[in-house]
Each structure stands twice: as structure tokens, then as C-alpha cells.
SEBA-174938 format. One record per residue (C-alpha): residue number from 1; residue in three letters; x, y, z. Coordinates in Angstrom, 3 decimals. Layout:
N
(NUM; 'Ala'; (X; Y; Z))
...
//
This chain:
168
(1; 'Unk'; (64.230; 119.667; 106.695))
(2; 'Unk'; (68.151; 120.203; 105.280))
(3; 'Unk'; (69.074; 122.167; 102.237))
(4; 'Unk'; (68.938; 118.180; 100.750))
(5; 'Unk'; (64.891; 117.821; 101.706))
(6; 'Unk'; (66.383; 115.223; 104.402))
(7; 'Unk'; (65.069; 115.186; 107.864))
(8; 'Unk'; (67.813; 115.710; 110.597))
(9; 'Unk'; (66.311; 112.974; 112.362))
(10; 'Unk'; (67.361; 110.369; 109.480))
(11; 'Unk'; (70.833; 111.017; 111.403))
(12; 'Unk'; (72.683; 111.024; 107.325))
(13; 'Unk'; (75.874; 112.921; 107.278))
(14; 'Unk'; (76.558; 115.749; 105.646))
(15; 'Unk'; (77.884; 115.933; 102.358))
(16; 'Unk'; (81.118; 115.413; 101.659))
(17; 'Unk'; (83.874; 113.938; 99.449))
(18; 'Unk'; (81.786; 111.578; 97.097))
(19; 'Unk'; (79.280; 111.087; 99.557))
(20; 'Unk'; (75.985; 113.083; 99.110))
(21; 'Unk'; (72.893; 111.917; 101.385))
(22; 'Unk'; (70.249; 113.183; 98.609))
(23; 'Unk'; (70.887; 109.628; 96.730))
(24; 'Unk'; (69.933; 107.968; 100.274))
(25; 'Unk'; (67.146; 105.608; 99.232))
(26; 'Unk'; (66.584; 101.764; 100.032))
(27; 'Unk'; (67.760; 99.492; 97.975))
(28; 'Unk'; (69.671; 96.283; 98.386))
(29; 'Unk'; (72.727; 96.047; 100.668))
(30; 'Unk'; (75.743; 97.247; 99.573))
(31; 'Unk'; (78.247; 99.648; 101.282))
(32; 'Unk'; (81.802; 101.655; 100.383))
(33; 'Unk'; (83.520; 102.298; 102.842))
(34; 'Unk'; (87.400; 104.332; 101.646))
(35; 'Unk'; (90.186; 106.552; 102.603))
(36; 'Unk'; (89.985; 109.369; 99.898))
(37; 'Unk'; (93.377; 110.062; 99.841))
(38; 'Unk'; (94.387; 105.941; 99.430))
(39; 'Unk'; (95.742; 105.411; 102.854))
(40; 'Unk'; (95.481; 101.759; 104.288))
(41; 'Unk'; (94.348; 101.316; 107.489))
(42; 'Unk'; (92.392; 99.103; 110.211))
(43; 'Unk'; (90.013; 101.366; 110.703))
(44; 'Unk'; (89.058; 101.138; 107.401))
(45; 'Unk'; (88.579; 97.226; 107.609))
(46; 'Unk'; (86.306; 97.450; 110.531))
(47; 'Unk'; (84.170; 100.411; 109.508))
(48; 'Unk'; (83.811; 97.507; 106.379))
(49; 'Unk'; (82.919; 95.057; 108.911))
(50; 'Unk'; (80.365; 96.923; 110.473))
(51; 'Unk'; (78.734; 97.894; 107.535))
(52; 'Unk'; (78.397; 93.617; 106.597))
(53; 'Unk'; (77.231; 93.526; 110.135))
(54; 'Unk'; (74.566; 96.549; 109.226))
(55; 'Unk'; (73.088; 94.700; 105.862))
(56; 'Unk'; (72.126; 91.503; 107.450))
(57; 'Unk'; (68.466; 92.770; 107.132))
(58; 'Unk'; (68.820; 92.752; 103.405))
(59; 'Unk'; (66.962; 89.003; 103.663))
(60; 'Unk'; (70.178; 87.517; 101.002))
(61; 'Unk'; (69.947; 84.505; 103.230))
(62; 'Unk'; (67.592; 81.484; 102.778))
(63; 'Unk'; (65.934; 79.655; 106.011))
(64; 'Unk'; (68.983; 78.656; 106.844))
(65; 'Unk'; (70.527; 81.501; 108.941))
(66; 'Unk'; (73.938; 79.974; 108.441))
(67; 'Unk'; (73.537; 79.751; 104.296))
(68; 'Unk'; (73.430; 83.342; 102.542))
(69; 'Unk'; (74.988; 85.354; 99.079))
(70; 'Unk'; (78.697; 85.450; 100.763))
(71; 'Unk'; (78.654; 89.191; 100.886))
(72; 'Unk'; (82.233; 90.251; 101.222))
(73; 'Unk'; (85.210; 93.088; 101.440))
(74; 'Unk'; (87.191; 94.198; 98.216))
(75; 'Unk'; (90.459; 95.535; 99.717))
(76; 'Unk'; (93.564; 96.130; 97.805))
(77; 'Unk'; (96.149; 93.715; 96.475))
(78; 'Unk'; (97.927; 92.238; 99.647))
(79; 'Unk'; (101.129; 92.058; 98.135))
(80; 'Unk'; (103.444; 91.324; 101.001))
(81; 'Unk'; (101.228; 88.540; 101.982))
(82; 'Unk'; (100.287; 87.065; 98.183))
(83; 'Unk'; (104.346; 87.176; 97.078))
(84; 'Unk'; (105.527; 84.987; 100.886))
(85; 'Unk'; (101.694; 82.807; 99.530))
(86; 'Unk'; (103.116; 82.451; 95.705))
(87; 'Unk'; (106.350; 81.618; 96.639))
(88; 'Unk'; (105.990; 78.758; 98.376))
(89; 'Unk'; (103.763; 77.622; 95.642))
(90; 'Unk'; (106.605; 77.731; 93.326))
(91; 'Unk'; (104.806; 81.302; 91.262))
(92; 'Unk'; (106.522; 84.477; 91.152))
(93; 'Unk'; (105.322; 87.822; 91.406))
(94; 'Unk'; (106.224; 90.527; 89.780))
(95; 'Unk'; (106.684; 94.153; 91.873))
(96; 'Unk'; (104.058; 95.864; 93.609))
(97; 'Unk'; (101.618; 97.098; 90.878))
(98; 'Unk'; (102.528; 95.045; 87.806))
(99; 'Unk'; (100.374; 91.983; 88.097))
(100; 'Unk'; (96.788; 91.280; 88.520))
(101; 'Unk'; (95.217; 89.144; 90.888))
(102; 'Unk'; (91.501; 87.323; 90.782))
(103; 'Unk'; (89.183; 85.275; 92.434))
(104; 'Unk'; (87.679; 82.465; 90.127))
(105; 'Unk'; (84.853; 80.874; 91.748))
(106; 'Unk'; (85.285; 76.882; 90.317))
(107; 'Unk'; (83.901; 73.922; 90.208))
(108; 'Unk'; (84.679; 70.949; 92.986))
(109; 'Unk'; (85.051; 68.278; 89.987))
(110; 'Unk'; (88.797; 67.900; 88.928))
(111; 'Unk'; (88.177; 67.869; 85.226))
(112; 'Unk'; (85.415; 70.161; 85.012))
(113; 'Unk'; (87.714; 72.972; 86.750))
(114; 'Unk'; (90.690; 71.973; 84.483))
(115; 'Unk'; (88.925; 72.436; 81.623))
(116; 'Unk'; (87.272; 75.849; 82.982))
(117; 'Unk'; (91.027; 76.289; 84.435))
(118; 'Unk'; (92.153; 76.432; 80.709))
(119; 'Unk'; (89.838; 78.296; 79.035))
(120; 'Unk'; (90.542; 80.879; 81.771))
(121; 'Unk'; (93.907; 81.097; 80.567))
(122; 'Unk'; (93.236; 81.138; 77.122))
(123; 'Unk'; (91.272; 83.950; 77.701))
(124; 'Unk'; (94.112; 85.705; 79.424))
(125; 'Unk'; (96.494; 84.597; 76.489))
(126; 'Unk'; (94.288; 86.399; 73.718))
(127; 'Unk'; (93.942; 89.939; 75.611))
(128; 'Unk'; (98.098; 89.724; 75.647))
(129; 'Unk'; (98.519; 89.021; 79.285))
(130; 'Unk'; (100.305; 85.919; 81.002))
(131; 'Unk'; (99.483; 83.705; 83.569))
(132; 'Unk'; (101.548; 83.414; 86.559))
(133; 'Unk'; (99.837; 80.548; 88.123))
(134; 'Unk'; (97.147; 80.031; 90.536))
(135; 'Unk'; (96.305; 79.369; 94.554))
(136; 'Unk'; (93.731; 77.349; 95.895))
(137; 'Unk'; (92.385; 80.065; 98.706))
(138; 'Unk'; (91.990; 78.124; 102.290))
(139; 'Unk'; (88.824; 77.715; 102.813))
(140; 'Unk'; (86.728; 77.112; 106.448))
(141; 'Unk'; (82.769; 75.581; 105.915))
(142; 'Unk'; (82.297; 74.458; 109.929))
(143; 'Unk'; (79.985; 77.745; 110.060))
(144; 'Unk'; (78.124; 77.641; 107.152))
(145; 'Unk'; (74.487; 75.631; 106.454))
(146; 'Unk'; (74.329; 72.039; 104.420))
(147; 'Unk'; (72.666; 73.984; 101.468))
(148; 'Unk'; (75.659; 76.590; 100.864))
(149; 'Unk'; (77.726; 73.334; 101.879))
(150; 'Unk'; (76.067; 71.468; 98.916))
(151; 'Unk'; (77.378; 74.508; 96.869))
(152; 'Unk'; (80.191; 75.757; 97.765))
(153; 'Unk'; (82.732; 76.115; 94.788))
(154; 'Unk'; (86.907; 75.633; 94.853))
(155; 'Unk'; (88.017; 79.205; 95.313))
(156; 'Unk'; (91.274; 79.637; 93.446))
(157; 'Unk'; (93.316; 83.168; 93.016))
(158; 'Unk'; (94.749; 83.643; 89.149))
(159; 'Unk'; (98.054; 85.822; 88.828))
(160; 'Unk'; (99.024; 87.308; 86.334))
(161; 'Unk'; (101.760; 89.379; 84.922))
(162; 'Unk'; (100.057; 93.111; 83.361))
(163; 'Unk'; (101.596; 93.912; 80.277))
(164; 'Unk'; (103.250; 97.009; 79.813))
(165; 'Unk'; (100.879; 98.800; 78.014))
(166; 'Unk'; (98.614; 98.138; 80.368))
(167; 'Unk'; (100.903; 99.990; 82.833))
(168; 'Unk'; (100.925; 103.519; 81.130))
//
């Protein structure tokens, strides 16, 4: 046994950074994978990957094998990417670091994601923010099952601008 009651056989790492293998337990999936020090890299993408890859035993999927929760990567704001994206949409983006940008899962029904479309914004309005505009994220369904087909939302990204107290 380690100093942390852990069998060396469990193959945990030690402890280090915010990483400490005495809150090892099961529980459902979810995984962090992160540069301490902020750095962006590959690596760090497909370390991400592999953990997905690693909680497909968590049973999130139905009997289907194709139709499952959409687990998923958070990375940072792609900003090079979003601004060339927004641009040709006709939205612009503020620098690096003074806007916000989310993913609003919608409904498929024109006026029933205007109307959530709205009150979205209105939202935004009252904390004293402003909304940029939106993009419809590209979306491919040949690889998923009829039932997540049947269900499948609009994915749009809202941008907005952070106000400046926000910034400080």
C-alpha cells in the first residue's frame, strides 16, 4: 500500500499539481485533462481524446451504439478561427479576451428557436452585456442512431461583447 492507502497495482499516479489519487473512486465518466501553466497544445487535445475513448464504459448510450449523451471537449476560445467564422457572417469580434462565446442547444422549429433566440438575448441585455450575433455550428448526423437523429437540436454559438467591468 502507498502513503495514500492505494495499491501500486491500481497503476494511479502520484500526486501532483491538482491531481491527488486518494479522491480516485468510481463514479460517472468525466475527465480533465490541462496544461497547468495555460499552454495550448495537441497533446493536450489527444490526451482529451483518449480519455472520451476511456469512458465509453460509462453505459451513457442507449441500445443504439451509435445514439449516446454527446460527451465532449471544453477547450479555449478559438479566436483566430471564430473572428475569419464571424466575419463572413457579417459579426464582429472584439480582441482576444473581451467577448464571450456559447453554445445554445435550440430547437429545429423556426419560431420556437426565435422566440427562445430572443429571450436569450434579453437575458444578455439585463446582466449589461451585448449581443454580437450568432452562428449556426456545422453540424454532421451520418454517424449517429435514428433516436439521437429524432433529437438532435440546432446548435448555434452566441457572441457577445464583455463589458468592461467584467474585464477587471
Amino acid at each position: 500500500m502507498t502513503a495514500h492507502g492505494l495499491s501500486q497495482r491500481q497503476g494511479l499516479p502520484q500526486r501532483q499539481g491538482l491531481y491527488d489519487p486518494r479522491y480516485e473512486h468510481d463514479a460517472c465518466g468525466l475527465g480533465f485533462v490541462v496544461d497547468l501553466a495555460g499552454r495550448e497544445s495537441h497533446r493536450i487535445v489527444q490526451s482529451a481524446v483518449e480519455v472520451l475513448l476511456n469512458l465509453e464504459h460509462r453505459s451513457a448510450s442507449v441500445w443504439e451504439k451509435n445514439t449516446g449523451d454527446g460527451a465532449g471537449l471544453l477547450l479555449q476560445i478559438p479566436h483566430g478561427f471564430l473572428a475569419r467564422e464571424c466575419d463572413r457572417l457579417g459579426v464582429e469580434l472584439p480582441p482576444e479576451g473581451q467577448y464571450a462565446a456559447g453554445i445554445v442547444f435550440l430547437p429545429v422549429e423556426r419560431e420556437s428557436r426565435e422566440q427562445c433566440e430572443e429571450q436569450f438575448e434579453e437575458i444578455v441585455l439585463e446582466e449589461g452585456q451585448r449581443v454580437l450575433g450568432w452562428r449556426t455550428v456545422p453540424t454532421d448526423d451520418s454517424e449517429i442512431g435514428p433516436t439521437a437523429k429524432a433529437s438532435m437540436p440546432l446548435i448555434r454559438q452566441i457572441f457577445g461583447r464583455v463589458s468592461e467591468f467584467m474585464l477587471t
